[in-house]
C-alpha positions as CSV (number, residue, x, y, z in Angstrom):
1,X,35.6,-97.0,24.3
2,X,36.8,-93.7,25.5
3,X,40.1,-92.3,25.1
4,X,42.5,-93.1,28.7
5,X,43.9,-89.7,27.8
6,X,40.8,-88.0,27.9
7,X,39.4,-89.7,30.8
8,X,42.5,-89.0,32.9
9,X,41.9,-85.0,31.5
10,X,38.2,-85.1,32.5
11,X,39.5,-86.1,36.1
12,X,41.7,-83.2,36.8
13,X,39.5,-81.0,35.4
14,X,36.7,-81.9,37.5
15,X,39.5,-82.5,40.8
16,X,40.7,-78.3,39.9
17,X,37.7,-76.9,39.6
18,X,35.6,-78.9,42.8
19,X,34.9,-76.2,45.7
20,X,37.4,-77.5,48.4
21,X,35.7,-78.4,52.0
22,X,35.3,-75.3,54.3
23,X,37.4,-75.6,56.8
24,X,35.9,-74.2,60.3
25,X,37.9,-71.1,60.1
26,X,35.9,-70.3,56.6
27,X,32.3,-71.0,58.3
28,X,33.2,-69.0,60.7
29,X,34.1,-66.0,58.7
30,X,30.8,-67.0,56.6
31,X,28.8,-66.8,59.4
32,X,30.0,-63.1,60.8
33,X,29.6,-62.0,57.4
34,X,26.2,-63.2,57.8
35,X,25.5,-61.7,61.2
36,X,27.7,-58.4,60.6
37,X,24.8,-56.0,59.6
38,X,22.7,-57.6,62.6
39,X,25.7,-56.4,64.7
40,X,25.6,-53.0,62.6
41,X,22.2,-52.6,63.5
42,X,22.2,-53.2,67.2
43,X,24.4,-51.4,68.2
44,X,23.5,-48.0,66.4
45,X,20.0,-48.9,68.3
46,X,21.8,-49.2,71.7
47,X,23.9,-45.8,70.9
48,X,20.5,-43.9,70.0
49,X,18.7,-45.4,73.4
50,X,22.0,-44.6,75.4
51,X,22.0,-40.9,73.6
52,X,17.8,-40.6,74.5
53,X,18.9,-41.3,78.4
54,X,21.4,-38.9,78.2
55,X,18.9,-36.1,76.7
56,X,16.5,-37.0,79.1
57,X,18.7,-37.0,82.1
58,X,20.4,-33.2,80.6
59,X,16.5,-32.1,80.8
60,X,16.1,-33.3,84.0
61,X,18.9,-31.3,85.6
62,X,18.5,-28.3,83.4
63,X,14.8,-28.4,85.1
64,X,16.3,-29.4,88.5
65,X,18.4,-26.1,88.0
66,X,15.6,-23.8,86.6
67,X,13.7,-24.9,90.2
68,X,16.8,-24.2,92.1
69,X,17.4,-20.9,90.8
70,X,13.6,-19.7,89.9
71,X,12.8,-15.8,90.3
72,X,12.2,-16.1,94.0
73,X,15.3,-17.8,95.1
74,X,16.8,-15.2,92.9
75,X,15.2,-12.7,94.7
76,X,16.2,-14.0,98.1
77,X,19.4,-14.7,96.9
78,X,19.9,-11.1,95.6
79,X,18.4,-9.7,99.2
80,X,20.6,-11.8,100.7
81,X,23.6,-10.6,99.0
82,X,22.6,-7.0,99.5
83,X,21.9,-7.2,103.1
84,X,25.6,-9.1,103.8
85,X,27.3,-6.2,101.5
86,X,25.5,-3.4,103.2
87,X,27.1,-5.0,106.7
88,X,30.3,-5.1,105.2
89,X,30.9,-1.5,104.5
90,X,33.3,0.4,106.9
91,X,31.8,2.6,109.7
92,X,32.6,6.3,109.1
93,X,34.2,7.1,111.8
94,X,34.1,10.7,113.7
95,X,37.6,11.7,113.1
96,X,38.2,11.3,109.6
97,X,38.1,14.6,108.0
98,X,35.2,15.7,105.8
C-alpha cells in the first residue's frame, strides 16, 4: 500500500495547483476583455461616419456660400456699394473757395 505521507503530499499538491472558481467579478473582466476590440472597433467606425457627415455638411455650406456670393451677386453687390458711396459724398457747395 501507498505511503500516508505521500498521499497526504499528492493532496496538497493537487489542492495548490487546482484553478480556483471564477468568481463573477473575474467573468466579468473575461468577458470585456473578450468584447474590448469589438468596442475598439465600433466606435472608430461611428467616429469616421460622424467625421463623413461633418465633411459632407462643410461641402454643403461652402456650396451654399459659393451660390450666395456667385459673380452676379458680386456684381450687384459691388453696384450696390458704389451707387450708396457715390450718394454719400458731400455737395460742393458754391462758397467754398476754389
Amino acid at each position: 500500500m501507498d505511503n500516508p505521507v505521500d498521499i497526504e503530499l499528492q493532496r496538497r499538491y493537487t489542492e495548490d495547483t487546482k484553478p480556483p472558481n471564477p468568481t463573477a467579478m473575474d467573468k466579468w473582466m473575461i468577458d470585456f476583455s473578450r468584447a474590448l476590440p469589438v468596442v475598439i472597433i465600433v466606435l472608430v467606425v461611428l467616429s469616421c461616419i460622424v467625421a463623413g457627415v461633418v465633411a459632407v455638411f462643410k461641402c454643403w455650406a461652402m456650396r451654399i456660400d459659393r451660390e450666395v456670393y456667385s459673380d452676379e451677386s458680386m456684381l450687384e453687390l459691388q453696384a450696390y456699394a458704389s451707387f450708396t458711396s457715390s450718394n454719400r459724398r458731400r455737395p460742393k457747395s458754391s462758397t467754398s473757395p476754389r
